[in-house]
C-alpha positions in Angstrom: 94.3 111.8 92.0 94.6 115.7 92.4 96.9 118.1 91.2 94.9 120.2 93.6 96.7 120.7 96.8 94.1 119.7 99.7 95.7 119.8 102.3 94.4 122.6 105.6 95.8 123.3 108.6 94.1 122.8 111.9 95.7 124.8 114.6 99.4 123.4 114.3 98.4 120.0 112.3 98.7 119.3 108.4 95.5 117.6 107.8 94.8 116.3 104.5 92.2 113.2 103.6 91.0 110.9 101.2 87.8 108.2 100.6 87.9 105.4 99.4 84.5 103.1 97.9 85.8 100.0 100.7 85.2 99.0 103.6 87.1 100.4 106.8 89.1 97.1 107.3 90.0 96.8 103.7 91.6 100.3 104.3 93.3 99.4 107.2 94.6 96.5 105.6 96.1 99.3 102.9 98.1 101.2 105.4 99.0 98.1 108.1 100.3 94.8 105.9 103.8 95.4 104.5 102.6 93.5 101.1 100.4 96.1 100.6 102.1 100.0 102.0 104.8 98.2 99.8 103.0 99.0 96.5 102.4 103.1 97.8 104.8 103.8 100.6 107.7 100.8 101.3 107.3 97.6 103.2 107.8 97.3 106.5 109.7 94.5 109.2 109.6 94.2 112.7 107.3 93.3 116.0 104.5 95.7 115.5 103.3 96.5 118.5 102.2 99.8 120.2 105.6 100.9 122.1 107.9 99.3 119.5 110.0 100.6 116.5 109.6 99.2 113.1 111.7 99.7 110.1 109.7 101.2 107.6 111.1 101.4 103.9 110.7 104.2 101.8 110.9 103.0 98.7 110.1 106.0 96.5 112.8 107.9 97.7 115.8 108.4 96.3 118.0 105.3 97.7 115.0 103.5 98.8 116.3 104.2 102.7 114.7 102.7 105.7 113.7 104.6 108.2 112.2 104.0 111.7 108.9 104.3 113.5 107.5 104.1 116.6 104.2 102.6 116.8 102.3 105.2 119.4 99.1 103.7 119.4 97.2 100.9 117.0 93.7 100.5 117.1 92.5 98.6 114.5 90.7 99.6 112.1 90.4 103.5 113.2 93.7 105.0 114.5 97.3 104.0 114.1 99.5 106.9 115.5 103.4 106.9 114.1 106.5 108.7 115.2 109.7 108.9 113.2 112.7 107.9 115.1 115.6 108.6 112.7 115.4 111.9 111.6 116.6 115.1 113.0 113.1 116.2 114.4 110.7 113.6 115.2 107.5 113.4 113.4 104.1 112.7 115.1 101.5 111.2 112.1 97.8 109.7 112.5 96.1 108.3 110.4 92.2 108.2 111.4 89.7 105.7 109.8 85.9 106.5 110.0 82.9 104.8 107.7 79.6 105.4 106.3 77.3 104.9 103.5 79.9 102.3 102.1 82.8 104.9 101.9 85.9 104.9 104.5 87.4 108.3 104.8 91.5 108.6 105.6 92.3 111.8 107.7 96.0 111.6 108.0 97.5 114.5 110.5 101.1 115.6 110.4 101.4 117.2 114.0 104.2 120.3 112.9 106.8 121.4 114.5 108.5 124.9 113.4 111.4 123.8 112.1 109.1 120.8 109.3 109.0 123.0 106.2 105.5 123.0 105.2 106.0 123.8 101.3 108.4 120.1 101.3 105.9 118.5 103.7 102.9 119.1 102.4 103.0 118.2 99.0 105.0 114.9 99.8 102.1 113.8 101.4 99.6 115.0 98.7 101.8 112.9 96.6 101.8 109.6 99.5 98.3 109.5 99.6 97.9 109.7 95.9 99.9 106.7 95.8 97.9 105.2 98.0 94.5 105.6 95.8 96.4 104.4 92.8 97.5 101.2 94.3 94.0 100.4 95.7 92.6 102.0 92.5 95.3 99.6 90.5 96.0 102.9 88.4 99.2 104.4 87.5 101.2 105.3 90.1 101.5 109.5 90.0 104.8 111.1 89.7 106.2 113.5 92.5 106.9 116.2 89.9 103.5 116.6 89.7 103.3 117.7 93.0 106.6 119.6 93.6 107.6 122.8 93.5 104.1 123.2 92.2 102.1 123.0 95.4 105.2 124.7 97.4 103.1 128.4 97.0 100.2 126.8 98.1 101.9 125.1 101.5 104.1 128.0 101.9 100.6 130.2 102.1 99.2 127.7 104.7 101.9 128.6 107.1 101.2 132.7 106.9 
């Protein structure tokens, strides 16, 4: 875990990654089978499928809502590409898979739009993919406090 912020920006795009000691369908597995994005993100129902919604929980927010997402494009185990259909703005995510010399690297991308307020954005997904390492890791889950307003400055900067 960090208390770093490490997310950059590439042209209009949040990047921000993380490596884990597995292999790339072991990742995969992390961020595609509701058992497991239940233990960092929320579970997840429906027909998975590229071109259909699911109902993704979040269930580290405040009333554990669910939301939904569009499955854009799946491609096991190297890109799934998500957007958000039940919020005011949609969100466009990927997450990209790549591995070498026994290490899988995660580059998620947040694909802004003006109105996504980078000093919230940013360090919720610092915080997300924290989770994530912890659950595989089988460590203490981190607390969001330690990533907000602390890591607001640094977001805010990002945008100019």
């Amino acid at each position: 875990m960090t208390n770093t912020p490490t997310g950059r920006l590439d042209g209009n795009s949040l990047v921000l990654t993380r490596t884990f000691r597995a292999g790339i369908e072991d990742v995969w597995a992390s961020l595609t089978e509701p058992e497991r994005t239940a233990r960092w993100y929320g579970a997840w129902k429906g027909d998975a499928a590229p071109g259909r919604t699911i109902q993704v929980q979040m269930a580290y927010e405040e009333g554990t809502p669910w939301t939904g997402m569009r499955i854009d494009a799946c491609e096991p185990p190297r890109r799934l590409s998500l957007s958000s259909t039940d919020m005011p703005e949609v969100w466009r995510l990927d997450l990209l898979l790549t591995h070498a010399d026994g290490r899988t690297e995660l580059r998620f991308v947040h694909h802004l739009t003006p109105s996504d307020g980078l000093g919230e954005v940013g360090p919720g997904w610092e915080y997300y993919l924290d989770m994530l390492v912890a659950a595989r890791d089988g460590t203490a889950l981190p607390d969001f406090e330690d990533y907000y307003p602390s890591m607001k400055a640094y977001y805010d900067g990002l945008a100019g």
